[in-house]
N, C-alpha and C positions, 0 to 999 in steps of 0.2 A: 494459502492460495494455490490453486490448481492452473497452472498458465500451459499453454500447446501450440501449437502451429498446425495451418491447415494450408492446403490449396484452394486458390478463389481466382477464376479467369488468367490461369500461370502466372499465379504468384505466391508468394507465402505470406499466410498473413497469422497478427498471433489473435488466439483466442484467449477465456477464459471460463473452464469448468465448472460450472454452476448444480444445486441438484433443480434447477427450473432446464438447462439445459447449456450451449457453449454459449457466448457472447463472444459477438463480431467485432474486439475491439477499436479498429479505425470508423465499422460504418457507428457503430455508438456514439463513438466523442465526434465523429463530424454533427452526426442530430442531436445532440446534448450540447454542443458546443463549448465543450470542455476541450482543454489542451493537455493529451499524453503520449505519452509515446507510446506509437504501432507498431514498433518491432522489438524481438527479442533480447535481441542483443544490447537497445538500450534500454530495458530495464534493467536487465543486468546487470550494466556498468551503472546504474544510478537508483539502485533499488529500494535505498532511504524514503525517496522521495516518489518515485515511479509507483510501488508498490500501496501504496495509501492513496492515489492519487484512482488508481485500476477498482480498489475496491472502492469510491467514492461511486466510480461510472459504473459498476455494478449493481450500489443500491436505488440507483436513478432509471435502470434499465429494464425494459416492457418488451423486447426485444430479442427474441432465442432461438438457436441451430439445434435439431435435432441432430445427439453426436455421431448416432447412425447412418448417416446423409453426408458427412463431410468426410472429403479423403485428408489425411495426415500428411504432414511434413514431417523429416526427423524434429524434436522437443530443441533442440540447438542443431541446424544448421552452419554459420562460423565459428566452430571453434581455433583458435590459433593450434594447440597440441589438444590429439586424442593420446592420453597416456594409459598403459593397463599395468595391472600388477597381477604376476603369476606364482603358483604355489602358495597363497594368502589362507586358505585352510589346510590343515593340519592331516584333515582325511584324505584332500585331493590329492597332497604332496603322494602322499602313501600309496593308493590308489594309482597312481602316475608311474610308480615305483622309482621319484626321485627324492632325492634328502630334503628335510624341511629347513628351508632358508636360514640366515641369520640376519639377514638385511634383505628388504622388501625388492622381489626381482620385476623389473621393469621391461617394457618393449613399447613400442608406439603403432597405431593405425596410423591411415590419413583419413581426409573428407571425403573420397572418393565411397570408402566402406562403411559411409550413414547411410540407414534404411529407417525408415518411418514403419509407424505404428499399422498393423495392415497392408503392409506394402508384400507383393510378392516375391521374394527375393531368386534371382535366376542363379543354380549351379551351375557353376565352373566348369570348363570343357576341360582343364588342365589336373584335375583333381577327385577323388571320388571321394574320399575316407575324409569326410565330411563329421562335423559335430557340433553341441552346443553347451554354451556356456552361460548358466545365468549368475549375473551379476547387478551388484549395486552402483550406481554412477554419480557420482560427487559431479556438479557443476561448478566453478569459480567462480566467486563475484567479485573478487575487487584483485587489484594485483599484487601479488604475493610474494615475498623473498626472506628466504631464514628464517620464519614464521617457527616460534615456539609452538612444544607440542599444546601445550595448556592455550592457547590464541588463535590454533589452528582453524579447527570449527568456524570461528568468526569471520574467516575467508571464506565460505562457501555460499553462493545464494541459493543453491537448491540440491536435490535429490532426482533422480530419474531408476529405472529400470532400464534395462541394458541384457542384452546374447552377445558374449564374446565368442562369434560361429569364428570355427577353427578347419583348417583343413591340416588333418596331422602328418599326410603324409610327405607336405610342402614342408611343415613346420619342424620337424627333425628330419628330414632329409641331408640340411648342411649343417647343422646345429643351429644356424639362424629360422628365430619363429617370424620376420616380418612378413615375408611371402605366404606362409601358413594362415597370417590371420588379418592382412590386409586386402584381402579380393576383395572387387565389388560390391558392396550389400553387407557386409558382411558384422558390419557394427551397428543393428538396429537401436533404436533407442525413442523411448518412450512410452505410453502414450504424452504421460504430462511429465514438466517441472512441477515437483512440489516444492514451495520455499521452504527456507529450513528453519523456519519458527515452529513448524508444523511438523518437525520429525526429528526421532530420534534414532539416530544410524547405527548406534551399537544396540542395537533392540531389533530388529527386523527379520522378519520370517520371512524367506525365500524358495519359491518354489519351482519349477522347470515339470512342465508337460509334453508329451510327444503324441499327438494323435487321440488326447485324451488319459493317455497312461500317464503317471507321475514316476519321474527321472528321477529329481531332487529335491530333496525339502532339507531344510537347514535355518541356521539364524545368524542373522549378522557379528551376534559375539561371539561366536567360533571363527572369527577372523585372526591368522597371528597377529596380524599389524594394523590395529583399528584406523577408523580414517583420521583420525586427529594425527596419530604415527604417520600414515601415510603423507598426508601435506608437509610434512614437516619436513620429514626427508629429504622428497621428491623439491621442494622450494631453496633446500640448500644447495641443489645441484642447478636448477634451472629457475627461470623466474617463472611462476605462473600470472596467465591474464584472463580477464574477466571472461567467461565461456569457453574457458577449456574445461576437459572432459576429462575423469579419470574415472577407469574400471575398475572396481577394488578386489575381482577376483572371484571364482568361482570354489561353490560345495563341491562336494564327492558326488557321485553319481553318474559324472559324463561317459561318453563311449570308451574311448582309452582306458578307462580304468576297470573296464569286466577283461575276463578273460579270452584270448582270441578266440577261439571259437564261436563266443556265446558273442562277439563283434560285428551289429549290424549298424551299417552306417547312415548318417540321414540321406533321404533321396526323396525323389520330385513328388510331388505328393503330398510328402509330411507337413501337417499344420503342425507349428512352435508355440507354446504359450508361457512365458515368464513372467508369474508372479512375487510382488512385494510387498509384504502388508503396510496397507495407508499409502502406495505409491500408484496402486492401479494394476495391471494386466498387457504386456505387451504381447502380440501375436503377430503374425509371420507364417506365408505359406513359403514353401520351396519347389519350383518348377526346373 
């Protein structure tokens, strides 16, 4: 199931990605008179049930949004932690011109730097050497601690598409990457939650366009630390909760890794487009 978030009279409300078109889930179950939950966050936390209950009021439903017609909300709005993991392929580390990890390296955004699907995102007055990062995005479903690697997976309720947009020159300025990659906007995500009955994360084709030209193309198993490694880790150190958000890293191809010269950085204008196969298309202008 393909679940999203939309604005509807300033609010966020969640949908459901149909090929008939979205479904409005609250005005659905109020004219069906079915009882489910409207918002994302609790299916998440109760997705056993939530999730069968959504496709019930789908096959009941006469009723569709043109997806073209609706503005996006970020696919997770509360997450408790957005966590990312850096140097996660092999090429990028190299590319970067840093050593390839031994243990998966971690940084944090906030909620502040969620940008929805179509959203335009405003550059930074404080930074110019601007960049993008496509990535895969683990959602949590249920809450997680010390989670074996082989149990991992069964924590996750979904998959998203994700730009971990970077500003490099915030981001090694002091050695700390937070300021680098917590502005503003700066952690789009979405369009959809795919749930994860529906995908296989160490199989996926990843792509990053700039204007039309292709950045990156890559596949999720050229990851060092697949996501099962990832949760596992990352749950020995901190507890995760349902709707947090982990970036599991980006391919070769980004700005930083050409040579200076040949270093053009994104600027206002640029349309972003990040692709994931079976997850959808996330796009992003910059003004």
């Amino acid at each position: 199931m393909k679940l999203l978030q939309f604005i509807k009279d300033g609010q966020v409300k969640l949908g459901v990605k149909t090929e008939q078109g979205i479904m409005d889930v609250e005005l659905t179950a109020r004219g069906s008179g079915l009882e489910v939950p409207v918002l994302m966050e609790d299916v998440i936390k109760d997705s056993a049930a939530a999730v069968p209950q959504l496709q019930q009021l789908v096959r009941g439903n006469s009723l569709w949004l043109r997806e073209e017609e609706i503005v996006y909300a970020p696919c997770v709005t509360r997450p408790q932690k957005i966590i990312c993991v850096g140097l996660n392929y092999r090429s990028h580390a190299e590319e970067s011109g840093l050593e390839t990890p031994s243990v998966p390296v971690l940084f944090s955004k906030f909620n502040n730097s969620l940008a929805a699907h179509r959203e335009t995102i405003a550059l930074p007055r404080v930074a110019s050497q601007i960049d993008y990062e496509a990535e895969l995005v683990l959602v949590i479903g249920k809450r997680t601690s010390g989670v074996t690697k082989e149990e991992a997976l069964s924590c996750v309720f979904g998959y998203a598409v994700g730009n971990d947009l970077s500003a490099r020159e915030l981001q090694f300025r002091t050695g700390q990457w937070l300021l680098g990659k917590s502005l503003d906007g700066f952690a789009p995500v979405g369009p959809y939650v795919v749930t994860a009955d529906e995908v296989d994360p160490g199989s996926l084709g990843i792509e990053c366009r700039v204007n039309g030209e292709l950045r990156q193309f890559a596949n999720t198993r050229d990851m060092i630390f697949g996501c099962a490694e990832l949760i596992s880790y990352i749950s020995e150190y901190m507890t995760l909760e349902p709707g947090d958000l982990i970036f599991t890293g980006t391919p070769e191809g980004v700005i930083l890794g050409k040579p200076k010269a040949e270093q053009t950085w994104l600027r206002s204008g640029d349309e972003l487009a990040v692709s994931i196969e079976g997850l959808g298309t996330l796009e992003n202008r910059l003004e």
